[in-house]
C-alpha positions as CSV (number, residue, x, y, z in Angstrom):
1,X,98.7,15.7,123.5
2,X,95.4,16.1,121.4
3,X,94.3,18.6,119.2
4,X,91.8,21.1,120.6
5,X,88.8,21.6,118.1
6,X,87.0,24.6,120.3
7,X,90.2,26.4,121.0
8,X,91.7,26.3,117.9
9,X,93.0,29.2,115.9
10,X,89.5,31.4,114.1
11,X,91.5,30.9,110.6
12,X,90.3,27.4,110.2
13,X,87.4,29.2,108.6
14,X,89.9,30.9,106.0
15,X,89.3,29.7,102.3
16,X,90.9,26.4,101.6
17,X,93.9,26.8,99.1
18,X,93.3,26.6,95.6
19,X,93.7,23.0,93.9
20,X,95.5,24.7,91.3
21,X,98.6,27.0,91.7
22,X,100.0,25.2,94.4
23,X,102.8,28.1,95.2
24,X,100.4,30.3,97.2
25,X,100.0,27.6,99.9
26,X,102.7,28.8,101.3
27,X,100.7,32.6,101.4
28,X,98.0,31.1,103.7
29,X,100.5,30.0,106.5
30,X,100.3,33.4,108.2
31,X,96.3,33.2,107.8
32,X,96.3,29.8,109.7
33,X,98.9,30.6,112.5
34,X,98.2,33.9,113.2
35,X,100.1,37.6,113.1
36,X,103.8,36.8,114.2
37,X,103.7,33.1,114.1
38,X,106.5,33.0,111.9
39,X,109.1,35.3,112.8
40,X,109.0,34.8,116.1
41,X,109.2,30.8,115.3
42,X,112.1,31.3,113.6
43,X,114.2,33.8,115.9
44,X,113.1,31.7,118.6
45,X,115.0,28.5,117.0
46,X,118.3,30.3,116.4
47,X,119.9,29.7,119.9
48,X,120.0,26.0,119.1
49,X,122.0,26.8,116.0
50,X,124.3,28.4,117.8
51,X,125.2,27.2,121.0
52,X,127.4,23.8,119.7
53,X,129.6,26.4,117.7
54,X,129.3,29.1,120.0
55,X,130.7,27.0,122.9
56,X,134.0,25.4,120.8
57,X,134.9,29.2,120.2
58,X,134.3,30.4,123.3
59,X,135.6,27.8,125.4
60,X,138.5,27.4,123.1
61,X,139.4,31.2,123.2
62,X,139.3,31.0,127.1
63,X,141.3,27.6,127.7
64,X,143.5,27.8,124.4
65,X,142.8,24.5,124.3
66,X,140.8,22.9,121.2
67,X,140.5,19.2,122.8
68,X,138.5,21.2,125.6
69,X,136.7,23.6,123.3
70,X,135.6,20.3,121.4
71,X,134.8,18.4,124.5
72,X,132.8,21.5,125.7
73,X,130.7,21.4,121.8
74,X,130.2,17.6,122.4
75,X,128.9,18.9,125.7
76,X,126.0,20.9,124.5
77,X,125.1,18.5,122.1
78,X,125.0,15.3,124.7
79,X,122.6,18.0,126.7
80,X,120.7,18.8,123.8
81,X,119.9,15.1,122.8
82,X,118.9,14.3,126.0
83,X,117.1,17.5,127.1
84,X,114.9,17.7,124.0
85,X,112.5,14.1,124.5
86,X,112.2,15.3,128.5
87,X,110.6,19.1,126.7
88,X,108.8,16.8,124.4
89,X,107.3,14.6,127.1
90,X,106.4,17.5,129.4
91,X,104.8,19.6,126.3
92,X,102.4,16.6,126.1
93,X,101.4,16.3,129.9
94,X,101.8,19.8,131.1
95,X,101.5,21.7,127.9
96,X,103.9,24.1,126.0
97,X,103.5,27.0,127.0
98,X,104.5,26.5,130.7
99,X,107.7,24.2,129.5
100,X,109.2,26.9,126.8
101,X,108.4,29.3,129.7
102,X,110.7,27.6,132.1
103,X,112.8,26.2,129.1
104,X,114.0,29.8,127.9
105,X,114.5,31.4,132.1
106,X,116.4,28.0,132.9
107,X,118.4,28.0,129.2
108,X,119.7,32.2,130.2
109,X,120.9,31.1,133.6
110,X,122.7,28.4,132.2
111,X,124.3,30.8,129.0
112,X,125.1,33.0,131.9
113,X,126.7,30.2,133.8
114,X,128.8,29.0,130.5
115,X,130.3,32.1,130.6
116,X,131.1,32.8,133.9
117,X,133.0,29.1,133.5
118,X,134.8,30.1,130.7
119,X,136.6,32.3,133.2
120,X,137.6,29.7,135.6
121,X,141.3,28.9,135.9
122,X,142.8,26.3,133.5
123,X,143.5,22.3,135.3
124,X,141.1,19.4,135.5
125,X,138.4,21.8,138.0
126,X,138.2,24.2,135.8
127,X,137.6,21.5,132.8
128,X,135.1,20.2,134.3
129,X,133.2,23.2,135.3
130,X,133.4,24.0,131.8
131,X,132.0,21.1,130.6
132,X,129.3,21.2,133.4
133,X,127.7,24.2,132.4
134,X,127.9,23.4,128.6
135,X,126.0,20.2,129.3
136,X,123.2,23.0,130.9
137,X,123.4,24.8,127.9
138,X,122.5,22.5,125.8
139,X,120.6,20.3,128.5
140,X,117.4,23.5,128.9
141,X,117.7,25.1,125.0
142,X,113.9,25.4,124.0
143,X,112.9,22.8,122.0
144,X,110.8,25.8,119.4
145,X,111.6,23.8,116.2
146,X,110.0,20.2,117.1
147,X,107.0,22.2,119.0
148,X,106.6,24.2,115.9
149,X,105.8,21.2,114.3
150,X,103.4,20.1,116.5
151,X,101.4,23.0,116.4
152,X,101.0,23.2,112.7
153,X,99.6,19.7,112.6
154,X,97.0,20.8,115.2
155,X,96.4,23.7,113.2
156,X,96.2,21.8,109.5
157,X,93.9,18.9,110.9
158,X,91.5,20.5,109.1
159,X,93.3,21.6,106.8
160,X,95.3,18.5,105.5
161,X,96.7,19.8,102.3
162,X,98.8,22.3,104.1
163,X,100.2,20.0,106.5
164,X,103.2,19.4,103.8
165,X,103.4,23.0,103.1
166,X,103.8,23.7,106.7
167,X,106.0,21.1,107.5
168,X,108.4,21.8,104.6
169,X,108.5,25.4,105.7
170,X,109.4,24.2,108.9
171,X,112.3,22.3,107.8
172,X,113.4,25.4,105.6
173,X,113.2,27.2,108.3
174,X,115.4,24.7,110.1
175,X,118.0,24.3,107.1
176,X,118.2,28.5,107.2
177,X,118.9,28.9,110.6
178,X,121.5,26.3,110.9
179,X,123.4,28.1,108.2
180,X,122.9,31.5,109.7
181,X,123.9,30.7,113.8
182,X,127.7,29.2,112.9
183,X,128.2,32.1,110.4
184,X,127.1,34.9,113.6
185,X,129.2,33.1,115.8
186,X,131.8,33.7,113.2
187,X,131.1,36.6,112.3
188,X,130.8,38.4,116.2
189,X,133.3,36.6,117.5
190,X,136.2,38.0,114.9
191,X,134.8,41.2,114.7
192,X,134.0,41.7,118.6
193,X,134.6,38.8,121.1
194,X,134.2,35.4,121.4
195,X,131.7,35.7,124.0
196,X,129.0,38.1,122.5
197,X,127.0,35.1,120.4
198,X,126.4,34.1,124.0
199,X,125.0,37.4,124.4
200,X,123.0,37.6,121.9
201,X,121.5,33.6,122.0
202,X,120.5,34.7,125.5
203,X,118.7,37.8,124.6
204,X,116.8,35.8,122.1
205,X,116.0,33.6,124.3
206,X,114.4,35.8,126.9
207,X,112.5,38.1,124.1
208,X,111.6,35.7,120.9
209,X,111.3,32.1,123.2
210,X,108.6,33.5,125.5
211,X,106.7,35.3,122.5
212,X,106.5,32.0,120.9
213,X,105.4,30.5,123.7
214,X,102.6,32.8,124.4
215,X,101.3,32.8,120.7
216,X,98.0,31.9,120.8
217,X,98.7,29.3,118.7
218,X,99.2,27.1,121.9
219,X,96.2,27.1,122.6
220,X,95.8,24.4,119.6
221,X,97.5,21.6,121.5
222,X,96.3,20.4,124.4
223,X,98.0,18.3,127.2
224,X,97.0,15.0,127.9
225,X,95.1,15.5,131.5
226,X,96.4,12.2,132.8
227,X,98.2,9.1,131.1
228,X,95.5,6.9,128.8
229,X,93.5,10.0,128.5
230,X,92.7,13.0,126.3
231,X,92.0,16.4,127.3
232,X,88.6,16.4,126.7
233,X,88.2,13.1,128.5
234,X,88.0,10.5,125.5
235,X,90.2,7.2,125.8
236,X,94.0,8.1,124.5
237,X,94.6,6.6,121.3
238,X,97.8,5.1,122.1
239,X,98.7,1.7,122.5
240,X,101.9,0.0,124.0
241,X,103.8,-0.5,120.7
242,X,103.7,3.5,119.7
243,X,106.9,3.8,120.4
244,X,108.9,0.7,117.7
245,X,107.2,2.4,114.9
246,X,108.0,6.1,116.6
247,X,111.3,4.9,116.5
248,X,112.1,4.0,112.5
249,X,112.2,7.9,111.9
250,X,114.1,9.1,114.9
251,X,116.6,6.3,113.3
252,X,116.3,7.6,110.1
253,X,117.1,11.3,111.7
254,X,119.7,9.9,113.2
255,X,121.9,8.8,109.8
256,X,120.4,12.8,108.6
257,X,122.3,13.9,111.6
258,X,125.6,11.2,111.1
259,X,125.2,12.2,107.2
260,X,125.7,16.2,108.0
261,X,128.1,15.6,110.9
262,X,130.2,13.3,108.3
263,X,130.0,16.2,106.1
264,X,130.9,18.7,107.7
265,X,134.0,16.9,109.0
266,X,135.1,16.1,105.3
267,X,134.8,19.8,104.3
268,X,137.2,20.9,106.9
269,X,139.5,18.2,105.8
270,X,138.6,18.9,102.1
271,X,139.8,23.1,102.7
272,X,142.7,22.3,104.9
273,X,144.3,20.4,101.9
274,X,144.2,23.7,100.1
275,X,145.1,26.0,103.5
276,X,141.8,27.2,104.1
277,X,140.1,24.8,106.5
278,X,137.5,27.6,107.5
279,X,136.0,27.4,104.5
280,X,134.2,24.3,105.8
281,X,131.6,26.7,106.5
282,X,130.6,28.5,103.5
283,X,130.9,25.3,101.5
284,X,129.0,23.4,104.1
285,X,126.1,26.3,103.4
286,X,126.0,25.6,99.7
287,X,124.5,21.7,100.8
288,X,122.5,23.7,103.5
289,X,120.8,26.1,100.9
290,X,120.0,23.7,98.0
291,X,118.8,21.8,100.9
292,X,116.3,24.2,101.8
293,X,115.1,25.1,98.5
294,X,113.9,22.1,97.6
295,X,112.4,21.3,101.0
296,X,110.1,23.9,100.1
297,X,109.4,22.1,96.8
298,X,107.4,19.0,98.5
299,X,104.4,21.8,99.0
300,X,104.2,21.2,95.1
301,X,104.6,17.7,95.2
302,X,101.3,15.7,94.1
303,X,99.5,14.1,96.9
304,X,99.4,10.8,95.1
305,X,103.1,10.3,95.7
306,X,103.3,8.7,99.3
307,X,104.9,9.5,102.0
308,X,106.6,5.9,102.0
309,X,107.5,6.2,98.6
310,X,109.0,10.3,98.9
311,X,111.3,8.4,101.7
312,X,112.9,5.5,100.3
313,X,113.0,7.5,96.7
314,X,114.9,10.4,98.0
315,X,116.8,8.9,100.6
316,X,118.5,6.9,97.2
317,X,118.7,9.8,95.6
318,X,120.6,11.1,99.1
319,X,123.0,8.2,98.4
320,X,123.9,8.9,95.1
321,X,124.6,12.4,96.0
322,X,126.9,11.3,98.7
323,X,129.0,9.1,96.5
324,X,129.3,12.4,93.8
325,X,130.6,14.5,97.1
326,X,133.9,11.3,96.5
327,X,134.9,12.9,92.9
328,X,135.6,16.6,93.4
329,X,139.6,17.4,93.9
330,X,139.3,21.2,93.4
331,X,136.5,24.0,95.1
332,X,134.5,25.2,91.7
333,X,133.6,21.1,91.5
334,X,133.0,20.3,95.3
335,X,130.5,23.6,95.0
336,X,128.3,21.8,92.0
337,X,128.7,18.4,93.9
338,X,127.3,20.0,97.2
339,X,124.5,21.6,95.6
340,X,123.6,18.3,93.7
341,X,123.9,16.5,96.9
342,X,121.8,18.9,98.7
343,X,119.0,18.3,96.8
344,X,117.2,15.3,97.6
345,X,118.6,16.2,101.7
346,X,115.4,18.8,102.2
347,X,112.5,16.7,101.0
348,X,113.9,13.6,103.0
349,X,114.0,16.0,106.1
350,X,110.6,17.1,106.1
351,X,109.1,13.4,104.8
352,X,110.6,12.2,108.0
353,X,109.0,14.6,109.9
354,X,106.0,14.1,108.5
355,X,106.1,9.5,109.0
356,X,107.0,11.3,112.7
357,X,103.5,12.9,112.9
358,X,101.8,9.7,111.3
359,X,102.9,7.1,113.4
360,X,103.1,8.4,116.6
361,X,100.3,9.3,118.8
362,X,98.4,12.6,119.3
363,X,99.1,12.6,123.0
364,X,102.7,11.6,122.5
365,X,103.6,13.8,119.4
366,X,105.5,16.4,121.4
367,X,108.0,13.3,122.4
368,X,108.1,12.2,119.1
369,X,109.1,15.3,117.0
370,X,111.5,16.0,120.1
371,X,112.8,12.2,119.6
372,X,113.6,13.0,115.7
373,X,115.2,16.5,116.5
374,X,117.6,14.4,119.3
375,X,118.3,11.7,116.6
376,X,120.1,14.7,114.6
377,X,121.5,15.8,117.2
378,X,123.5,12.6,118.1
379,X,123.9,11.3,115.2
380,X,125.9,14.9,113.9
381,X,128.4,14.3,116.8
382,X,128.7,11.0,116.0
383,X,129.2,11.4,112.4
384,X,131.7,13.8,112.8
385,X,133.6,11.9,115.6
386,X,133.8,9.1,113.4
387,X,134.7,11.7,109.3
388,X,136.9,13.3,111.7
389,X,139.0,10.0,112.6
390,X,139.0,8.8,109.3
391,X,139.8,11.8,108.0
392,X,143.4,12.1,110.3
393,X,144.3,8.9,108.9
394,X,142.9,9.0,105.0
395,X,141.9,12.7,103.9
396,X,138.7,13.9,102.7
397,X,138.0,10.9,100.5
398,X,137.7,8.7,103.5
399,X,135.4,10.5,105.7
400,X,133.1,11.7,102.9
401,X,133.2,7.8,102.5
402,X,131.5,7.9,105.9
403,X,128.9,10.6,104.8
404,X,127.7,7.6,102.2
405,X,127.6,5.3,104.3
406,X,125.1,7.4,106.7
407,X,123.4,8.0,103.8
408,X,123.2,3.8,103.0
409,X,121.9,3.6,106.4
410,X,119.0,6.1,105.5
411,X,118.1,3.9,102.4
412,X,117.8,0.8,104.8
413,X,115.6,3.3,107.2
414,X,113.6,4.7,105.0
415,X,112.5,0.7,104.1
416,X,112.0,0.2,107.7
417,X,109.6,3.2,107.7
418,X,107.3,1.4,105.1
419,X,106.2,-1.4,107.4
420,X,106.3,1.4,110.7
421,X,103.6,3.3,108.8
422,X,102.1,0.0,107.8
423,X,101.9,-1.1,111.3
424,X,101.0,2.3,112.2
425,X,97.9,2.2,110.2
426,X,96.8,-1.7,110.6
């Protein structure tokens, strides 16, 4: 996938942003992408934020069983991980429009199948036909957040000193919408039914996917015509070891994904020792929103502080916040300690994402930002499989013992991503 320099968007020719006052970067976002880039990014993501929770409720509510409602969540995140590099790869040969097109039909005929499963008598048939169509679910959900990503970084080639502010709005936007979809599954299936987030993931879908994927911002990427080739013909720049280097931050995503996964697992284990394990959620949102804040922040950060550096700096700053998540025995003090250890969690998110665009080639970036957005994916569920365990047999304290040690593994990363972008660049 290459960067088209004829089709791109006519705001290249917009003013660059000011040296000084760095906050209004973020004002000529809409001026590069275009009239409804944004919104219709970011209702076009929420799906994917719903569909893990949305199938433990749903599927739980119809079987009244919770090991089944689990197995059905684990479902849609195995089909997630695995769906997302496949939409990558196609992006970069066939081009994104036509795979978010099929992506979003495909994703509404498998919500529709979840829920005709749901239905299906109870016994090891019916289990399985459950756990079928959640795979689907997750297997064809539009991959709009890692495409996003790619399309800004077409759009700011020109325009380098936006690429952070772009990218950090991304992960914001990421951050916001992963706090919003489990509180509307909540929230619509108390108030109305269990199988109305469903509903409502698939009309987005069908509305906000296929706007996105018609924004004439597509028209800044261009598919690789055939493999060890541009679009416009030129020799790919590629070369056999892309993908080692390509795959220090999809790692690094990976502990991101065990670290939240981990976290979330404590929580619940952290509010059931007071009787209210559904809390999980609204203190998991405090990390979530002090997260996203400061992801914001590395628009301001000075260009002189590398991208190596931001990494392994933050990612021991992630550490040390996961070690003060150990102290708290009371809800006022686990609310400071999450938004403390929230902080440094945003600017390592969209640093990764940015050593993503750097070391991985232009034809191959739709894999690559796909690759990082399964690494979270599996590494949540596995984070949580693991908090979860530990947390049966030693409380909270234990499993946010394993949300450190994800974090540890990010500090070892994030060193491994210094000689990848090394290599990268040699």
């Amino acid at each position: 996938m290459t960067t088209s320099r004829s089709s791109a968007t006519s705001t290249d020719d917009a003013p660059a942003a000011p040296a000084s006052g760095r906050l209004g970067r973020y004002r000529h976002l809409p001026a590069l992408a275009g009239k409804n880039f944004l919104p219709s990014g970011f209702l076009a993501r929420l799906p994917l934020a719903m569909i893990t929770v949305g199938a433990l409720t749903l599927v739980t509510a119809a079987s009244g069983s919770y090991a089944l409602g689990g197995m059905a969540a684990g479902a849609v995140g195995i089909g997630s991980a695995a769906g997302a590099p496949a939409q990558g790869y196609l992006a970069d040969r066939k081009g994104q429009r036509a795979v978010l097109l099929a992506a979003a039909a495909a994703h509404a005929v498998a919500i529709a199948g979840l829920l005709v499963a749901a239905g299906t008598a109870p016994g090891p048939a019916g289990a399985a036909v459950n756990l079928a169509a959640a795979l689907m679910v997750g297997l064809t959900c539009p991959q709009v957040g890692p495409l996003a990503r790619v399309r800004w970084m077409a759009m700011t080639e020109r325009r380098r000193e936006l690429r952070d502010t772009a990218l950090s709005y991304e992960s914001t936007a990421d951050e916001l919408t992963f706090v919003l979809g489990p509180a509307l599954v909540g929230l619509l299936a108390a108030l109305v039914a269990p199988w109305l987030p469903f509903v409502l993931a698939a009309v987005l879908t069908i509305t906000m996917v296929p706007a996105f994927a018609v924004h004439p911002t597509h028209r800044t990427v261009h598919p690789a015509a055939r493999a060890g080739q541009t679009a416009e013909g030129l020799p790919a720049r590629s070369r056999p070891g892309w993908l080692l280097p390509a795959a220090v931050p999809a790692l690094g995503m990976a502990a991101m994904g065990a670290f939240f996964g981990a976290v979330q697992a404590a929580l619940s284990a952290f509010g059931g020792s007071f009787g209210a394990a559904e809390s999980a959620g609204l203190l998991y949102a405090v990390l979530g929103l002090s997260s996203a804040a400061t992801a914001l922040s590395v628009a301001f950060w000075p260009e002189r502080f590398a991208h190596t550096s931001r990494w392994v700096l933050c990612s021991g700053a992630m550490l040390a916040g996961a070690a003060l998540l150990l102290l708290p025995q009371s809800p006022a003090p686990m609310v400071a300690a999450l938004l403390a250890a929230g902080l440094p969690v945003g600017p390592v998110m969209v640093t990764v994402y940015s050593i993503g665009g750097l070391v991985a080639p232009a034809e191959r970036l739709g894999t690559v930002m796909t690759m990082l957005a399964s690494g979270v994916v599996l590494g949540a569920a596995l984070g949580a499989a693991v908090a979860g365990g530990v947390a049966q047999a030693h409380g909270h304290t234990g499993a946010f013992l394993v949300a450190a040690a994800a974090a540890a593994a990010m500090l070892l990363v994030s060193l491994l991503g210094v000689r990848a972008v090394c290599t990268r660049r040699s």
